[in-house]
C-alpha positions in Angstrom: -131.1 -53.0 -58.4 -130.1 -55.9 -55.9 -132.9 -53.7 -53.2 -135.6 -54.4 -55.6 -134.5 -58.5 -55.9 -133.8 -58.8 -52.1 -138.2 -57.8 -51.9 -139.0 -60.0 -53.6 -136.4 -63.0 -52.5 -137.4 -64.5 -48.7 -135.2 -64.4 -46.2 -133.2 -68.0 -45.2 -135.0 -69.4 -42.3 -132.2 -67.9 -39.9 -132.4 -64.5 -41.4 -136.0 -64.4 -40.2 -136.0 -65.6 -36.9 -133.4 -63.3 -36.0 -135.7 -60.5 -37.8 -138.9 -61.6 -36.2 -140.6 -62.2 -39.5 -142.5 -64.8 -41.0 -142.2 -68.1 -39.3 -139.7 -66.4 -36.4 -141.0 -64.8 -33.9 -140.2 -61.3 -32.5 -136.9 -61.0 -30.5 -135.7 -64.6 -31.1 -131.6 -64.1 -32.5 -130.1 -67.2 -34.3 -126.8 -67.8 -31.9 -123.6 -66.9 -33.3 -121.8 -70.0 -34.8 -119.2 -70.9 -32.6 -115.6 -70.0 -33.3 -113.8 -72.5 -35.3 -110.6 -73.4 -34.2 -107.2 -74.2 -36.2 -104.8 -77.6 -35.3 -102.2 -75.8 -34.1 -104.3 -73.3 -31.8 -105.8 -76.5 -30.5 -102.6 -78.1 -29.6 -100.6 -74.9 -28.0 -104.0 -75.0 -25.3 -104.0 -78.2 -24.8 -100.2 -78.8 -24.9 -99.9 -75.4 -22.3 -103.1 -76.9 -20.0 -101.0 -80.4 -19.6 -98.2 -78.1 -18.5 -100.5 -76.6 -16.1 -101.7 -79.7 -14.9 -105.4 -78.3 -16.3 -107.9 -80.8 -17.0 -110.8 -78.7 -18.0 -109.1 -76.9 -20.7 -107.5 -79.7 -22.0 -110.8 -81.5 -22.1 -112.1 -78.2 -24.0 -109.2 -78.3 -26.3 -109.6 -81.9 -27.0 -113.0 -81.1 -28.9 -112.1 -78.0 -30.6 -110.5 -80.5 -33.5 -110.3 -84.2 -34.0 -108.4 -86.3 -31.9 -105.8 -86.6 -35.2 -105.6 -83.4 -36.1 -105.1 -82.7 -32.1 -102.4 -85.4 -32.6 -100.4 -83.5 -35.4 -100.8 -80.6 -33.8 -99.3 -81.6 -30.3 -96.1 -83.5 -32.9 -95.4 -80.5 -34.6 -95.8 -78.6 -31.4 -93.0 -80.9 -30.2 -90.7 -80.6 -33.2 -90.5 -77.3 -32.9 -89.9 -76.5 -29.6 -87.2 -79.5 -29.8 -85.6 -77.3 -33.0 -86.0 -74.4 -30.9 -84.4 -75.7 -27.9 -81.6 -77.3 -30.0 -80.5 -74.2 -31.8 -80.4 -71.9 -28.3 -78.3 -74.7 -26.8 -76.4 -75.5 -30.0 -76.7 -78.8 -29.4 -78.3 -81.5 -31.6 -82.6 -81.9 -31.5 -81.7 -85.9 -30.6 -79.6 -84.6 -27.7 -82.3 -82.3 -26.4 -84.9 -84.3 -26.8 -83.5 -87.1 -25.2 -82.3 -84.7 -22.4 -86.2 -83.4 -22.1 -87.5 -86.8 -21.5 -84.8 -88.2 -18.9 -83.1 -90.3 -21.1 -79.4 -91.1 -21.7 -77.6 -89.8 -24.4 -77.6 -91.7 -27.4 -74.7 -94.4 -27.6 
């Protein structure tokens, strides 16, 4: 049934250039969309590149999302490694992540 409705339904536009048919021409493939990626895939590249001292892949991470969501990413990036640090030291998250930063502890 659905091979008799796809002959008589055209192809999308994309479909036929990749086909070579109709207003395509022969050999011409649509380019694969690129890859989206998520916030916190974002932020673990970029966060790991500044580590790295990096600048192209932090530059590439930088557009994979906004700049906000790139922001929310790289904060709960933070909190979590702050929650893990504080448990495997059993010391508070403020302690550690004062400690990461240089600072003194809290009065």
């Amino acid at each position: 049934m659905f091979e008799k409705l796809r002959a008589f339904l055209p192809l999308p536009a994309q479909a036929r250039r990749s086909a070579g048919t109709a207003d395509g021409e022969a050999g011409v493939t649509a380019r694969a969309p690129k890859r989206q990626h998520n916030i916190f895939e974002a932020a673990a590249t970029y966060v790991a590149a500044c580590a790295d001292d990096d600048e192209d892949v932090m530059e590439e991470a930088t557009g994979w999302v906004s700049p906000e969501a790139l922001s929310f990413g790289v904060q709960e990036l933070a909190c979590r490694a702050v929650i893990a640090l504080a448990r495997e030291r059993d010391e508070s998250p403020e302690t550690v992540a004062r400690g990461l930063l240089g600072l003194p502890p809290a009065s």
